[in-house]
C-alpha positions as CSV (number, residue, x, y, z in Angstrom):
1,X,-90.5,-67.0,-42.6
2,X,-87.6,-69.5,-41.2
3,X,-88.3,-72.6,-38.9
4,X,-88.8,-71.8,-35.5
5,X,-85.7,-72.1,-33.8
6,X,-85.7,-75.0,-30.6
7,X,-83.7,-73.8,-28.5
8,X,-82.5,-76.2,-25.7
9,X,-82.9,-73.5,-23.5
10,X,-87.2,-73.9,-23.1
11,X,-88.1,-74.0,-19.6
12,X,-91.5,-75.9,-19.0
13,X,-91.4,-73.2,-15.8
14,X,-92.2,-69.3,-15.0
15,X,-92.1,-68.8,-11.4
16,X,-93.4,-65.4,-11.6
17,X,-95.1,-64.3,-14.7
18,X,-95.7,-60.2,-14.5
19,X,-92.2,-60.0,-13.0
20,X,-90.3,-62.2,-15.8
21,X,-92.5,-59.7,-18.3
22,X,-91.2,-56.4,-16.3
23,X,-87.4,-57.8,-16.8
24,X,-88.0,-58.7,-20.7
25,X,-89.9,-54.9,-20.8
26,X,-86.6,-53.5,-19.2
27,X,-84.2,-55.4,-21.5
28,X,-85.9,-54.1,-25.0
29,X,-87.1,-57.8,-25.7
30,X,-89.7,-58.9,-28.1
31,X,-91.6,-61.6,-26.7
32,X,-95.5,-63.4,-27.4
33,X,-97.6,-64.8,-24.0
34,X,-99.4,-67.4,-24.9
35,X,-102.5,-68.3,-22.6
36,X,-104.7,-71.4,-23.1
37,X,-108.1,-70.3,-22.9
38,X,-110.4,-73.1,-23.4
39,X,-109.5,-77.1,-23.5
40,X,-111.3,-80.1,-24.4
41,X,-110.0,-83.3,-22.8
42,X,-107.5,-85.3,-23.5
43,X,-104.9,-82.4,-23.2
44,X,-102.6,-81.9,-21.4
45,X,-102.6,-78.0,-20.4
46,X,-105.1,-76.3,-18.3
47,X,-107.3,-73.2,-19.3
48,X,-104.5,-70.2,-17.8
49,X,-101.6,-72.3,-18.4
50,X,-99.0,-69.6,-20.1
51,X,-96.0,-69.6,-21.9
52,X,-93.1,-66.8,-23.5
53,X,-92.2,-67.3,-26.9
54,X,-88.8,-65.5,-27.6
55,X,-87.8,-64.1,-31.4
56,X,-85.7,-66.7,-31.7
57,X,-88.3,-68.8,-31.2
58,X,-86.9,-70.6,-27.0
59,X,-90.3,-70.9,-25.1
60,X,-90.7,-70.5,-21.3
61,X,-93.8,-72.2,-19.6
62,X,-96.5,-74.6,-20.4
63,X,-99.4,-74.8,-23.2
64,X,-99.6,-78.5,-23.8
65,X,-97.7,-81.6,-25.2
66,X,-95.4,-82.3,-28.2
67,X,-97.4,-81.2,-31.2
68,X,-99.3,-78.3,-29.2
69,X,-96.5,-76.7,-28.1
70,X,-94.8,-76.5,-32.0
71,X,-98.2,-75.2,-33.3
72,X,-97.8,-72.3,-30.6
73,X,-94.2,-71.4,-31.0
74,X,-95.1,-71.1,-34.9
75,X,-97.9,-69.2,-34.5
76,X,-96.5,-67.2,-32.0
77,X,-93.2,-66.3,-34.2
78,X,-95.8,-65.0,-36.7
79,X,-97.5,-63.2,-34.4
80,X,-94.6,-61.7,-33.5
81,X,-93.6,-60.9,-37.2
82,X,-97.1,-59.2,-38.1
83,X,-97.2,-57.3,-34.4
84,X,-100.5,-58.4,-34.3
85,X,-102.3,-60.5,-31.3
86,X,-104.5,-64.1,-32.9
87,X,-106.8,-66.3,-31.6
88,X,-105.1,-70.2,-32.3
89,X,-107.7,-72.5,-32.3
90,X,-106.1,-76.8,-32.5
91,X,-108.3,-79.1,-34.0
92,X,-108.4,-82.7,-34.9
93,X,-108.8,-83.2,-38.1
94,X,-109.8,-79.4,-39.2
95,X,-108.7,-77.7,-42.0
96,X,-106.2,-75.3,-41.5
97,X,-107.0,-71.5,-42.0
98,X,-105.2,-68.5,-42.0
99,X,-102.4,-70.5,-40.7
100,X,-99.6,-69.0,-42.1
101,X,-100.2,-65.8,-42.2
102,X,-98.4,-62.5,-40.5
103,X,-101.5,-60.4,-39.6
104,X,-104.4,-62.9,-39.2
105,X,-106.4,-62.7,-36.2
106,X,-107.9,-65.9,-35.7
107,X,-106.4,-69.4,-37.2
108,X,-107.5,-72.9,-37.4
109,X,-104.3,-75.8,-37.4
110,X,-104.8,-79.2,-37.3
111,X,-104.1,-80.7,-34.4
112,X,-101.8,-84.4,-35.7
113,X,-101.1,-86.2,-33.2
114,X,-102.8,-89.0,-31.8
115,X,-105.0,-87.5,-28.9
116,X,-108.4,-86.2,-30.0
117,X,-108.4,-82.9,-27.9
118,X,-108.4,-79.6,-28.8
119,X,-107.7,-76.2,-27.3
120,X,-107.9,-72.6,-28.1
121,X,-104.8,-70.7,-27.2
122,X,-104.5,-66.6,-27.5
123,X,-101.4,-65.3,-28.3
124,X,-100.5,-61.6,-28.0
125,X,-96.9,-60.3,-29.0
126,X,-95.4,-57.3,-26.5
127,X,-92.9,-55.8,-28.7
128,X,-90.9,-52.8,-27.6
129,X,-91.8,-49.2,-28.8
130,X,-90.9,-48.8,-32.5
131,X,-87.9,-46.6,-33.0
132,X,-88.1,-43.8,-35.1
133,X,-85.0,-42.2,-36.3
134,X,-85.6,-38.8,-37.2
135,X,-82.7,-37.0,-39.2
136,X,-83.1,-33.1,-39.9
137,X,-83.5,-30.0,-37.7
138,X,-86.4,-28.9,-40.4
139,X,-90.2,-27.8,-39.9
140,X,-90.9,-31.0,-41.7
141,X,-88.8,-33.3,-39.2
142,X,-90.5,-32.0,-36.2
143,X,-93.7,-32.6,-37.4
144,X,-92.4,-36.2,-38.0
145,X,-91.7,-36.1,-34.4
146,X,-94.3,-35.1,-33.0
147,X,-97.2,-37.0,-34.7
148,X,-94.9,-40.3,-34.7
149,X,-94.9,-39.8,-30.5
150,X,-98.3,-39.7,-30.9
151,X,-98.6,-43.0,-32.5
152,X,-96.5,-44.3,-30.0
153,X,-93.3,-44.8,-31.6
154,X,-90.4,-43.3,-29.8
155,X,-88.4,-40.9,-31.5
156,X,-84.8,-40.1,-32.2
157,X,-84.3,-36.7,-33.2
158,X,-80.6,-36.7,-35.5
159,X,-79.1,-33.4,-35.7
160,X,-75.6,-32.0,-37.1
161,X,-73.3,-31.7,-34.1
162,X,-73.6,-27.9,-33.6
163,X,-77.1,-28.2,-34.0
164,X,-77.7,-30.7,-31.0
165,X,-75.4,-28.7,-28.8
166,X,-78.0,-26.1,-29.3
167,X,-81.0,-27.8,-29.7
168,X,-80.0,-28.7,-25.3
169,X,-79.5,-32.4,-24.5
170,X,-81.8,-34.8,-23.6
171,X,-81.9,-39.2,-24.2
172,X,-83.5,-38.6,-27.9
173,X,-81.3,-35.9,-28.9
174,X,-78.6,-37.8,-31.2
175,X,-75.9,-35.8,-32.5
176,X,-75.0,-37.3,-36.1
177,X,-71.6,-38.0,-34.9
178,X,-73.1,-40.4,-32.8
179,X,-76.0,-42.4,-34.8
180,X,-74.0,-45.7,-36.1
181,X,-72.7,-46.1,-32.0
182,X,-76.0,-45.8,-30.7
183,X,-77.7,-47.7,-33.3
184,X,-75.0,-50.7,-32.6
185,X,-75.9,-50.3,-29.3
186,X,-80.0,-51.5,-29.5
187,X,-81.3,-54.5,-28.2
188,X,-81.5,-56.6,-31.9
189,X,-84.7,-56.7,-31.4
190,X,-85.4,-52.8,-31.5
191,X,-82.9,-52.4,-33.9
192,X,-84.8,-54.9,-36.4
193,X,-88.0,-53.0,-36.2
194,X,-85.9,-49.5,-36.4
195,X,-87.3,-47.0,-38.8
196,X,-85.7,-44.0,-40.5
197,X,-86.5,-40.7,-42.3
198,X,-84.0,-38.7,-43.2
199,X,-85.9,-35.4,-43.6
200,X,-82.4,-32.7,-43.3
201,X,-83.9,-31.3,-46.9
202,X,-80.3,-30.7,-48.4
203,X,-78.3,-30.1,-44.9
204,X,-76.5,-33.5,-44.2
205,X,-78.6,-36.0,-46.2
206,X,-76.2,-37.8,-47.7
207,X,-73.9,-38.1,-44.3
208,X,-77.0,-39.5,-42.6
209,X,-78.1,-42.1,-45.3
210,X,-74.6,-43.0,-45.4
211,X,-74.4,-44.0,-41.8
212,X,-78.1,-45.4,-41.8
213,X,-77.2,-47.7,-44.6
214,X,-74.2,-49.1,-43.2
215,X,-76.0,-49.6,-39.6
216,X,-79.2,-51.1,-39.9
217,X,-80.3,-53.2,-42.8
218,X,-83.6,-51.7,-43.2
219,X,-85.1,-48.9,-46.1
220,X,-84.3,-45.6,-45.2
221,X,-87.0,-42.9,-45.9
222,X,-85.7,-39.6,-47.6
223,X,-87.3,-36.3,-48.0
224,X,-86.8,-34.9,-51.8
225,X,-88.7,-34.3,-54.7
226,X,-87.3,-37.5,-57.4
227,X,-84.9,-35.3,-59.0
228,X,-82.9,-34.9,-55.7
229,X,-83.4,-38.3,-54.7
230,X,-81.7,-39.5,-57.8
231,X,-78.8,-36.9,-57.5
232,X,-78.3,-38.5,-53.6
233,X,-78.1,-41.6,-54.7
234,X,-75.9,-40.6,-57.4
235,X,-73.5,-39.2,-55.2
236,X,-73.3,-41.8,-52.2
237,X,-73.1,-44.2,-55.5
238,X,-69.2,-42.2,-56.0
239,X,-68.1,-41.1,-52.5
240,X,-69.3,-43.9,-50.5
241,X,-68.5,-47.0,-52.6
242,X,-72.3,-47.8,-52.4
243,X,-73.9,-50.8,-54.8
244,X,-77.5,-50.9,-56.2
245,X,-78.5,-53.5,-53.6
246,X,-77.7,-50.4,-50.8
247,X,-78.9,-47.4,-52.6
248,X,-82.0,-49.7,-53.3
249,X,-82.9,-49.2,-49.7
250,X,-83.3,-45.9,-50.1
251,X,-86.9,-45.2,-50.1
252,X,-87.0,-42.0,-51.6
253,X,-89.4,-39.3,-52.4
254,X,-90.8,-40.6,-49.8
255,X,-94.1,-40.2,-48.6
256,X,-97.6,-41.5,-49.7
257,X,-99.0,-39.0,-52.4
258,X,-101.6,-37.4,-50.5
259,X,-101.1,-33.7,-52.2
260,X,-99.4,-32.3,-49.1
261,X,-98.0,-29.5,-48.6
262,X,-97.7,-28.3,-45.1
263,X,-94.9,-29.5,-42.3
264,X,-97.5,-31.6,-40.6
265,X,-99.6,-33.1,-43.9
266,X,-96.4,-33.6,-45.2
267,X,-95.6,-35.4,-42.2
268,X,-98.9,-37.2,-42.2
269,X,-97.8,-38.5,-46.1
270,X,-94.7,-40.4,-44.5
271,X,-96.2,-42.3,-41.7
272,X,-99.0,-42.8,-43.5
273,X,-97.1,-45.1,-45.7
274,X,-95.3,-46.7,-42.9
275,X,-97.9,-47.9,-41.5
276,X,-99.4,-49.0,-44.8
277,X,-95.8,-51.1,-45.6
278,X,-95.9,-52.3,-42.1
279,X,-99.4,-53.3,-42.4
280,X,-98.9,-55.2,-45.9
281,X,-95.5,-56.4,-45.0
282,X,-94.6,-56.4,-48.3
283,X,-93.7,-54.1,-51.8
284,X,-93.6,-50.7,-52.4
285,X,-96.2,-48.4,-52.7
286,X,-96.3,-45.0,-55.4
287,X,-94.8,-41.9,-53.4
288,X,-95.3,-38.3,-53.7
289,X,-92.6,-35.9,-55.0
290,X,-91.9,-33.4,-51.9
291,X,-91.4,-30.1,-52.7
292,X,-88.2,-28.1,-52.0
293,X,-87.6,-24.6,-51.7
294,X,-85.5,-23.3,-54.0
295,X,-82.4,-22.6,-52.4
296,X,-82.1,-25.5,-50.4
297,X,-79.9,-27.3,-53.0
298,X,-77.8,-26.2,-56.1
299,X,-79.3,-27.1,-59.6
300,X,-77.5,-30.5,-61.1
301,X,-78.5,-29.1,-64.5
302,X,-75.5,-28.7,-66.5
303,X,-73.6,-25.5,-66.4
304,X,-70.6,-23.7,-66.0
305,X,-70.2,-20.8,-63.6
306,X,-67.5,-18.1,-63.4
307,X,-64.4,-19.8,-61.5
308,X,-63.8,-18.1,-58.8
309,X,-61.0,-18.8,-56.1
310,X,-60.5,-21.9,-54.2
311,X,-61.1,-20.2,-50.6
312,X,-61.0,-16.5,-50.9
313,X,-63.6,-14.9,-48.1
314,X,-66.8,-13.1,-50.4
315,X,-68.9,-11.0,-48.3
316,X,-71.0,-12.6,-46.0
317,X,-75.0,-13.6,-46.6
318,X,-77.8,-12.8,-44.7
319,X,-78.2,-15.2,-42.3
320,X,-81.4,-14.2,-41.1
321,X,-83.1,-14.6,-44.9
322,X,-81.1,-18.3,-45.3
323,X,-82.7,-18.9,-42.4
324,X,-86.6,-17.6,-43.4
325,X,-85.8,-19.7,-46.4
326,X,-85.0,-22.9,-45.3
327,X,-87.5,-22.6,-42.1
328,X,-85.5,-22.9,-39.2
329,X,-86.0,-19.7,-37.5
330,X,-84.0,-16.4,-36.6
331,X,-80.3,-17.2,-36.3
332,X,-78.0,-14.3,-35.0
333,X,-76.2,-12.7,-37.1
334,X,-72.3,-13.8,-37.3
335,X,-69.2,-12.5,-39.4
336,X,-67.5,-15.9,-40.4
337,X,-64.9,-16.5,-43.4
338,X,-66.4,-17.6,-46.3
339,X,-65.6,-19.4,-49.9
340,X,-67.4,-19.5,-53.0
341,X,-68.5,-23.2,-54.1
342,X,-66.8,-23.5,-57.0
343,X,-69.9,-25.5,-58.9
344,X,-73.0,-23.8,-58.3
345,X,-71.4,-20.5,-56.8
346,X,-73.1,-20.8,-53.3
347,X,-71.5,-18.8,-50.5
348,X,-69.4,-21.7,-48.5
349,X,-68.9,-21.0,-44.6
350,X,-65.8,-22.0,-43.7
351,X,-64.0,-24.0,-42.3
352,X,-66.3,-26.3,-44.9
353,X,-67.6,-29.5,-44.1
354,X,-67.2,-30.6,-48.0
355,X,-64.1,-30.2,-49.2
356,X,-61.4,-31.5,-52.4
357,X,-58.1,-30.7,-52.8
358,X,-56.5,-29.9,-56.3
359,X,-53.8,-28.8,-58.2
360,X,-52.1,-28.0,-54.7
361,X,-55.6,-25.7,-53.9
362,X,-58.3,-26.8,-51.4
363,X,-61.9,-26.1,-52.8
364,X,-65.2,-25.7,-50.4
365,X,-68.2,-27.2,-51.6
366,X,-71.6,-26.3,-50.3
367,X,-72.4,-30.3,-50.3
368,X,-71.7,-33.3,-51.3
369,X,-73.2,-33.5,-54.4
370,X,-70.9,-30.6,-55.6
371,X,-68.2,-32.3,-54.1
372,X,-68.5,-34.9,-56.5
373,X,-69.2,-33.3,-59.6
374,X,-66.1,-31.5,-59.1
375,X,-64.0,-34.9,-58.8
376,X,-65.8,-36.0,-61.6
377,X,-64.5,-33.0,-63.7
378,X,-62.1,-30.9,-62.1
379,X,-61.5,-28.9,-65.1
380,X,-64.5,-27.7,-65.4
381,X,-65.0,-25.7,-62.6
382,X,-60.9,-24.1,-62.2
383,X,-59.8,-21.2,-63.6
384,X,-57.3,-22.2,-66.4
């Protein structure tokens, strides 16, 4: 943890307490209230004296003198850090206890300076709802959703464009288009305790993670067996420019191995472990391979498939099965152009959201991942 900040900003003053609170509340602060709750003479501060201790570590009000007042903007920054509310007790001449640590509940600090009181000061860290951002329109997503509301967090639900058009709009709803403008837009405080699963299952995974990545500097959850998760990475690694230090953040399967296999145990599996990293504050822990269902995603095992033309329409599939298969419900039914992917042969919608021009030809790609094997070998996949 840094050194508190000072800021020349602390105000020894609060005129009005709940109402300074309800401002900080509306502005998406973080902020600790500190209340002495027991003295013993000499101090300075009275049992009820209060002060606000900012992330950045400015104070506003009164808990005592000098060395007091350092002791509880420390303590309160790490109070703030763990989430978790602590007893402070300052002692002449005690040993400390606990003192440095995130998610203790009661510590002991020496108190240094030359008067011989003492005082017990509870601190208790009002942090804004956790953001949880939510990517996928997916049995497994929802169930996200819904149990993280539970918990408290609020939710953003991340959906393709023409998905959140349908899906009917509302302040949670966040078209993918829009995801790096809102996330700029947070309060740095929400923003630095901003969580993310990206649970799309094949759809727009890799446009999601690439805009999570760039956005926020925290791991970024992702919903695929290991396999997949490599092959994502593997691709972001060639279309997006991406290092090892950024596709290190992604956290992916992810999930604590709990055997799950339904939407909601599934969905059980990846807060679980959220709460288990928040909780530690530290490492990672062993995850569970999620599994997929077969036609979510093409096979990346070698092969070489009939080539077939850039964008010709094929004959249309059956919406209503693609739909059974990937769980999102009955779609209607819709005669649309169509190409043929030409790496793993899928049926390609068009116009396509993936696609690679060459030798003069534009080529549909069912997703990114075929997108870029077919940079990485063009020859492969066109019809000499």
């Amino acid at each position: 943890m840094t050194e508190p900040h000072v800021s020349a900003r602390d105000s020894e003053s609060i005129p009005d307490v709940p109402q300074r609170l309800a401002e900080l509340a509306r502005e998406g602060a973080a902020v600790a209230v500190a209340t002495v709750i027991s003295r013993r003479a000499p101090v300075s501060a009275q049992v009820g004296d209060k002060a606000l201790i900012h992330a950045d570590g400015r104070m506003e009000g009164f808990v005592g003198g000098a060395c007091s007042r350092e002791i509880v903007r420390r303590q309160a920054l790490l109070s703030l850090q763990g989430g978790q509310a602590r007893l402070v007790v300052i002692v002449p001449g005690a040993a400390p206890q606990d003192a440095e640590h995130a998610f203790a509940e009661r510590v002991t600090v020496p108190m240094n300076c030359a008067s011989e009181g003492a005082s017990e000061v509870f601190i208790e860290p009002l942090l804004p709802p956790r953001l949880l951002v939510v990517v996928g329109h997916t049995p497994v997503a929802q169930a996200i959703a819904t149990h993280a509301r539970v918990m408290g967090d609020r939710v953003w639900r991340v959906l393709d464009d023409d998905e959140a058009g349908a899906h009917g709009e509302g302040p949670d709803v966040v078209p993918l288009s829009e995801l790096a403008d809102r996330l700029a837009g947070l309060p740095a405080a929400q923003r630095a305790r901003a969580r993310s699963v990206v649970a799309s299952q094949g759809h727009y995974d890799e446009s999601a993670l690439e805009v999570l990545l760039r956005a926020q500097p925290n791991p970024v959850g992702l919903l695929a067996s290991r396999k997949r998760a490599e092959n994502v990475r593997e691709t972001l690694r060639m279309l997006s420019s991406f290092g090892d230090a950024e596709l290190g953040r992604i956290r992916g399967p992810v999930g604590l191995d709990l055997g799950a296999r339904t939407p909601h145990e599934v969905a059980v599996s990846v807060l679980a472990e959220m709460v288990q990293l928040d909780r530690a504050g530290k490492g990672r822990v062993p995850v569970a391979a999620v599994p997929e269902p077969s036609a979510e995603t093409p096979s990346t095992e070698p092969s070489t498939p009939a080539p077939s033309s850039p964008t010709s329409p094929t004959p249309a599939a059956s919406s209503s099965l693609l739909s059974a298969v990937m769980g999102l419900g009955e779609l209607p039914v819709t005669q649309a152009a169509t190409a043929t992917d030409p790496v793993c042969g899928m049926t390609v919608t068009l116009p396509a959201k993936h696609t690679a021009e060459h030798g003069g030809q534009e080529y549909a790609f069912c997703c990114p991942h075929c997108k870029a094997r077919f940079l990485k070998e063009p020859a492969r996949y066109v019809a000499g």
